[in-house]
N, C-alpha and C positions, 0 to 999 in steps of 0.2 A: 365389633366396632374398632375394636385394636389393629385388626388387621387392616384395616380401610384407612388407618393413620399413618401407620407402619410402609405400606404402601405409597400412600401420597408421600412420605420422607421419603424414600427409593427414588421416586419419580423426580423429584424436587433435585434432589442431587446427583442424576443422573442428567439429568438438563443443563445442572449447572457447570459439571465435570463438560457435559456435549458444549456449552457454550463457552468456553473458560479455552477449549481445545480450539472452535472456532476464530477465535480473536487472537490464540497463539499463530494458527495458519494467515491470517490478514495480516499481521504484523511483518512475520516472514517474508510474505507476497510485497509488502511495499517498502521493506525494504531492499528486496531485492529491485523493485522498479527503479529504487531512487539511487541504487549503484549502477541499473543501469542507462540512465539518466543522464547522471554525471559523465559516463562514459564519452556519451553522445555528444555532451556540450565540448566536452574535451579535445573531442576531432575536429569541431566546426575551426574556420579559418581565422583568422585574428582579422578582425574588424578593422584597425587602426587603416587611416585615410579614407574608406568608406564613406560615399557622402561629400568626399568635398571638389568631387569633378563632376559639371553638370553640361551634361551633351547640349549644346543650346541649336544643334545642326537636325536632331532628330525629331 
């Protein structure tokens, strides 16, 4: 009987260490998305006057 608790505790934090580890790698992962995100906004061209000439010929 000891050993079948003993075990379930093993198991239990071995899952918990596996998901503890998963959530470190997702974190990693989005933040790396969101630098490279930023990156991306960073190139786009500046907006300004955008919008306010409207082709009325085409």
């Amino acid at each position: 009987m000891m050993d079948g608790v003993a075990a379930v505790s093993a198991n239990m934090s071995t899952a918990q260490l596996q998901q503890s580890a998963s959530i470190s790698v997702a974190k990693k992962a989005m933040d790396a998305t969101e630098v490279v995100a930023q990156g991306l906004l960073q190139m786009l061209p500046d907006p300004s006057g955008a919008g306010q000439i409207i082709d009325t010929y085409a």
